[in-house]
N, C-alpha and C positions, 0 to 999 in steps of 0.2 A: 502229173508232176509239175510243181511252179517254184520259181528260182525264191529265194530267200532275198534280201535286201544286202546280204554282204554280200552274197554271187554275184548281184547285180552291179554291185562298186567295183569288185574285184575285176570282171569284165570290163569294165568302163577304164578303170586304171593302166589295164594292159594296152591299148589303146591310145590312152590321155593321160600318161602318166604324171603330169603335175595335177592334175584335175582336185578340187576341191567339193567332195561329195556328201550331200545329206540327202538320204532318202528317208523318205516317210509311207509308212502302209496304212495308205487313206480311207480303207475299209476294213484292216481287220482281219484280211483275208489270206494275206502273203499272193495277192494275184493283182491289186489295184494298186499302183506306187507313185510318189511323188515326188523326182528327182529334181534337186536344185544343184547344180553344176557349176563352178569358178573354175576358166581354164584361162593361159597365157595362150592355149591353140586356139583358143577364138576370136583372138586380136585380127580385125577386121572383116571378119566374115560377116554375112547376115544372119540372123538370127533361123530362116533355113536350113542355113548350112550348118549353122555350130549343130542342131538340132540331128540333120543327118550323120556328122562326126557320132553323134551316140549311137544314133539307131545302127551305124556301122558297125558300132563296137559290141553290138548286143547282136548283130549277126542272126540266123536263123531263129534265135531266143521271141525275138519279137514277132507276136500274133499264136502264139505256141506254149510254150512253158512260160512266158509274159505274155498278160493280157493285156493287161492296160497302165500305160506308162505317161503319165503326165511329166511334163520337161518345162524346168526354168533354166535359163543358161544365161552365163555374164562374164564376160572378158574381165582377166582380174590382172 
């Protein structure tokens, strides 16, 4: 089983709910994604941390029903 690209918003939203999300499935597959991320929660973090703020939000999801999660993230 692998999450779909609205699961993956959807999760992320609950989370970060101002979040501005575009994902892209970079292979084709619904398993390889490529989320590009605008939060106001990332106003001053480093780009580690805004990064961990996701992988939080995506919780046991990641390495499991997601395989591979490419992350741009940008304070908006």
């Amino acid at each position: 089983m692998t999450l779909t690209a609205i699961e993956i918003k959807e999760l992320i939203k609950k989370k970060i709910p101002d979040a501005i999300i575009e994902i892209e499935d970079i292979r084709g597959d619904n398993n390889h994604y490529h989320a590009k991320i605008k939060s106001k929660s990332f106003k001053g973090l480093s780009k580690i941390k805004q990064h961990q703020l996701v992988y939080k939000a995506l919780g046991a999801h990641m390495g499991s029903t997601l395989h591979a999660l490419m992350l741009t993230t940008k304070e908006i």
